[in-house]
N, C-alpha and C positions, 0 to 999 in steps of 0.2 A: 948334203944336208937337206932334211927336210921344209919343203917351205908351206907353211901355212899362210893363204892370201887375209887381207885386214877383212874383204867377204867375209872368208869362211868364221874367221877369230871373231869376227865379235856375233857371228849367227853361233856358232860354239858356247862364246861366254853368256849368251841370252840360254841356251839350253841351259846347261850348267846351274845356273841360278835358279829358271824357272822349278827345275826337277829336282831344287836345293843339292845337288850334287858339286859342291865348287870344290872338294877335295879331292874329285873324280880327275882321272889323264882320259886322252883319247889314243886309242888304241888301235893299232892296224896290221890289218890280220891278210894273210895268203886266205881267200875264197874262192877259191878254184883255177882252172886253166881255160883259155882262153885262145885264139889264133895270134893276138900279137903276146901271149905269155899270162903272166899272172893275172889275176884279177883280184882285186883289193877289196877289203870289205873295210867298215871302220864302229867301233863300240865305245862304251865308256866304261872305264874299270875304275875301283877304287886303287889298288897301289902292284905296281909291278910284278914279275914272278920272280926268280930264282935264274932263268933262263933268256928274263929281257934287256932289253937296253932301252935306254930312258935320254930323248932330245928335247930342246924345247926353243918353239917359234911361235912369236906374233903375241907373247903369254902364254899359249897353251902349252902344256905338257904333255909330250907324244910318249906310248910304250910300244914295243913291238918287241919279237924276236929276233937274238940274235942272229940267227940263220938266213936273215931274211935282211940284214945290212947290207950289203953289197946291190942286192935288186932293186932297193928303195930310198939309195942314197939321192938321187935326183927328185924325187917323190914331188909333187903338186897338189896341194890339196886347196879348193877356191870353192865357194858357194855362187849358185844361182839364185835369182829371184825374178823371170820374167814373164810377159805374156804364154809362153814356150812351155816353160818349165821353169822347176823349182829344189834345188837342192844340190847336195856337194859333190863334186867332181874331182877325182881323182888322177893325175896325169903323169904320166912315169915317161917323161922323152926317151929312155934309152930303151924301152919296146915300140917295135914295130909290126903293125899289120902283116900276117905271114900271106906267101902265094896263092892267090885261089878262094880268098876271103871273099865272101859274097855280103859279108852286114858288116864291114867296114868304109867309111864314105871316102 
């Protein structure tokens, strides 16, 4: 199951509101490949397709495809707010960095 951290949920629910969008889900999308595999993108739609599957953590409402169940069952989604940086992170435990990755730490 997907988890969405209370970070990311209530920086979500402050979007949501601010953009008057509260009937909007968040959405997570296959954005390319990667050395340890997929790479995740995330949007806000207003209501599902024909072709997604619909979870929901922390409040929010997740869409996504169903194709894409099985790669994003572990899924992590947490917000930042530091000196550092700022924003949401996305963490799939069951990819790993592949051989020979030079921009993985």
């Amino acid at each position: 199951m997907i988890e969405i951290t209370d970070a990311a949920a209530a920086e979500l629910k402050m979007i949501l509101e601010k953009e008057k969008k509260n009937d909007h889900r968040l959405r997570i999308f296959a954005a390319g490949m990667g050395c340890s595999g997929i790479q995740y993108g995330l949007s806000l739609e207003e209501s599902p397709g024909a072709e997604d599957d619909v979870q929901e953590s922390n409040g929010i409402k997740i869409i996504f495809s169903k194709d894409l169940q099985d790669e994003i069952s572990e899924l992590k989604i947490d917000y930042i707010d530091n000196h550092n940086a700022k924003g949401f992170i996305i963490d799939n435990p069951d990819m790993q960095c592949g051989s020979g990755c030079g921009s993985c730490g």
